[in-house]
N, C-alpha and C positions, 0 to 999 in steps of 0.2 A: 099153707105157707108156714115153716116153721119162725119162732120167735126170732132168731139170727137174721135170716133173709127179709125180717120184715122191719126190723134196725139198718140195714146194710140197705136198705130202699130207703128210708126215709130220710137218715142219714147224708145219702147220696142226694137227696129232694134238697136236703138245707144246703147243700155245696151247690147246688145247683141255682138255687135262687139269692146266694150271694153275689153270684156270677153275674146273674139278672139285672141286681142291682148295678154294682158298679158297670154291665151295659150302659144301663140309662143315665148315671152319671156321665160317661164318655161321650154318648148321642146329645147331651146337653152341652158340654162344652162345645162340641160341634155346631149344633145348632146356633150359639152366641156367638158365632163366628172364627172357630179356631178351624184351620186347615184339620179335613176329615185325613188327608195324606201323614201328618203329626201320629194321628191315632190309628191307622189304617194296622200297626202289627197287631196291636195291641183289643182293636175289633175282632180281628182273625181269630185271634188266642182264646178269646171271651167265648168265642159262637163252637169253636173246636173243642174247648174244656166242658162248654154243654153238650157236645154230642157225644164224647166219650163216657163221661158221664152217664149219660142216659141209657146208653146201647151196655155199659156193664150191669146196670141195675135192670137190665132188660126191659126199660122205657121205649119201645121198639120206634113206634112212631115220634114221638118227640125228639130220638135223637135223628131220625132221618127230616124229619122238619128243620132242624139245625144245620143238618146239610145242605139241604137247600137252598138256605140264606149263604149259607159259608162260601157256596158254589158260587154266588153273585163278588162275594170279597173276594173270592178268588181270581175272578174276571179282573177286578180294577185292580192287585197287586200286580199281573200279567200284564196287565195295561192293556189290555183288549177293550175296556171300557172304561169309563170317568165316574168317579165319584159326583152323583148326584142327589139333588131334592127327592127325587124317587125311591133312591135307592136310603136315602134316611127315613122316609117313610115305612118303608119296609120293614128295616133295623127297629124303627121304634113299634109296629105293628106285633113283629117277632117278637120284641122284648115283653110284650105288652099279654100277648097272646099265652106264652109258655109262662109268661108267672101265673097267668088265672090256672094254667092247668095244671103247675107247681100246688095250688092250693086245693085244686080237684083230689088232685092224688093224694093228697098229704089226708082226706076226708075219705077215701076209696083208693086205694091201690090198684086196685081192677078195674079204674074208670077208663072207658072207650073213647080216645080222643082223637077229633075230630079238628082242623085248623083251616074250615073254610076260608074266612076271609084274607089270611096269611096268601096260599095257596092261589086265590082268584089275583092276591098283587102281583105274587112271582109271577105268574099266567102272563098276566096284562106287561110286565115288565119284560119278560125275554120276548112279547111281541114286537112291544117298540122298540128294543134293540135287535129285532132282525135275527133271535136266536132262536126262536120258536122250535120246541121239537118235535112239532104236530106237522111239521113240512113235507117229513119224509115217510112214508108208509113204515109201521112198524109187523115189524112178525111178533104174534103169538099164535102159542100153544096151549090150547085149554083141554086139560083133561079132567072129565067127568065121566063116570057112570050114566047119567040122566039128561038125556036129548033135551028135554027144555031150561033145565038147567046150563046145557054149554049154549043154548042160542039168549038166554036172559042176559050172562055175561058175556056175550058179541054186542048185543045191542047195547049193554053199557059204556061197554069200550069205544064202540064206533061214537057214539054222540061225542066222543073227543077227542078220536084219536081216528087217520087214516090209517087201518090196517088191514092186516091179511092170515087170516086166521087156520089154522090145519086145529084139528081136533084127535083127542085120543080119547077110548073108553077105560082106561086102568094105567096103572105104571110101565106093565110091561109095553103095551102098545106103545107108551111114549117114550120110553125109551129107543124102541129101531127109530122113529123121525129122529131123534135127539142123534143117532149115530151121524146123519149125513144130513143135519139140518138145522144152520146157528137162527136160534131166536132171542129178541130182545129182552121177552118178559114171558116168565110160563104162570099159570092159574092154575090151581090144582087144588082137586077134592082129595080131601086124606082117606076116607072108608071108602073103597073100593074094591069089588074081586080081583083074585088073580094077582095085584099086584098093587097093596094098597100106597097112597102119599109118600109115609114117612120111607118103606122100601125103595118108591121110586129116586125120591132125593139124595138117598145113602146111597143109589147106584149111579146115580147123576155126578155127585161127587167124588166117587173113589172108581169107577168104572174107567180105562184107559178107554178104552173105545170110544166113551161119549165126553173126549174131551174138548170138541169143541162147545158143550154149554155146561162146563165142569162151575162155572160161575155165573152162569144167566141166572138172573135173580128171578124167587118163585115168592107169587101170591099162595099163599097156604090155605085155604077154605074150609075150616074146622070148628069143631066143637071140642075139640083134642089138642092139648099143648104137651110136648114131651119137654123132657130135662136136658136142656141147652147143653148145659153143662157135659155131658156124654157124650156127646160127640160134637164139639165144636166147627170143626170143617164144614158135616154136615149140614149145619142148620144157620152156617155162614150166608146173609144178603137171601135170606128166608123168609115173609112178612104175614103174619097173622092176621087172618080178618075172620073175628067169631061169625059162628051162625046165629042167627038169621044176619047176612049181612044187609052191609047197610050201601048204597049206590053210591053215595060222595066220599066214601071213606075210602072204596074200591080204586076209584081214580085219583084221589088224594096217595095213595100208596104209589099206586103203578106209575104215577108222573114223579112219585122221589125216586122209582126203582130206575126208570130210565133215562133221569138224569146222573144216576151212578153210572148205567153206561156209558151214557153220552160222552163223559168226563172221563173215560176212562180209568175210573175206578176197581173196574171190576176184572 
């Protein structure tokens, strides 16, 4: 990393932990009893200016963590749901969470983060509102080279997700299912024959053919990070999880990825 991009990361770390702050200022005035409806754009903007944020400084996961609190503000502006005690838990859990890992990073730029506890309230929370997105069977596509490698991540997936799994050994395999076959979340190992990751995704996205999952967001499976920057389309709702991965980081990702669908984001 050169010297610029490592200014322009941390830089982006103190705009971001401004933000932080005055969250917790607004969740306090809430909390002493001011109408969360008063502050509700004003939440919005806080939790939004952190994901953008994140996601241009290439903070991948922190800025999809942001989304998926944002996604809960987004319910009570809709008025699909009510501001609650829960739901300020949350916000202050959120706020509480991404400044330790504001301060991780600001010590390690390449620090792995993980947002268990955040992650188990969202869980717990779209349960007791009936929003659960473990309800409905989801499709993935896992492509690997290595037969125990695609059944280690089935069995990951399954402990928290009913799904339904097609498997591919290379890119080009996955590309014919990807022709006539929408999925909700694809896994994918980058070094493989015949048709490694990073080709598949570049054909994922700019291939008319395979445009029904010209946007299905991919778990990435690598030891290999390419330069965003070059092609942005490509590596558009793309999430990296280093090797050796890690099993709560995997399901931590894949429930931000399909709540981007869910939401119709994608």
């Amino acid at each position: 990393m050169d010297d610029f991009a490592r200014d322009y990361k941390i830089e982006t770390l103190d705009e971001i932990q401004d933000n932080l702050n005055i969250l917790e200022d607004v969740l306090q005035e809430i909390q002493n009893g001011e109408s969360a409806d008063l502050h509700l754009d004003e939440l919005f903007r806080l939790l939004h200016s952190v994901k953008g944020n994140a996601k241009s400084a290439d903070f991948l996961i922190l800025s999809k963590g942001a989304h998926c609190v944002e996604d809960i503000l987004l319910r009570v502006k809709n008025k699909e749901i009510s501001f609650n005690g829960e739901i300020l838990d949350i916000l202050y859990l959120c706020q509480s969470s991404f400044l330790d890992a504001i301060l991780k990073l600001k010590n390690n730029l390449e620090e792995d983060l993980v947002f268990d506890d955040l992650l188990n309230a969202i869980n717990a929370f779209e349960s007791s509102s009936n929003e659960n997105i473990d309800k409905k069977k989801i499709n993935i596509l896992i492509v690997d080279d290595e037969e125990d490698i695609i059944e280690f991540l089935e069995n990951i997936v399954q402990t928290k997700h009913d799904s339904i799994f097609m498997r591919a050994q290379n890119g080009s395999e996955a590309l014919d299912l990807c022709k006539n076959k929408k999925f909700d979340v694809i896994l994918s190992d980058f070094s493989m024959p015949v048709m490694n990751g990073g080709e598949f995704i570049h054909s994922l996205r700019h291939d008319i053919d395979n445009s029904i999952n010209e946007k299905t967001p991919v778990l990435m499976i690598t030891g290999h990070r390419p330069d965003l920057a070059v092609d942005k389309k490509t590596w558009e709702h793309v999430f990296f999880i280093k090797k050796p991965f890690d099993e709560k980081k995997i399901n931590f990702v894949l429930n931000c990825a399909l709540r981007l669908s869910k939401r119709g984001e994608l």
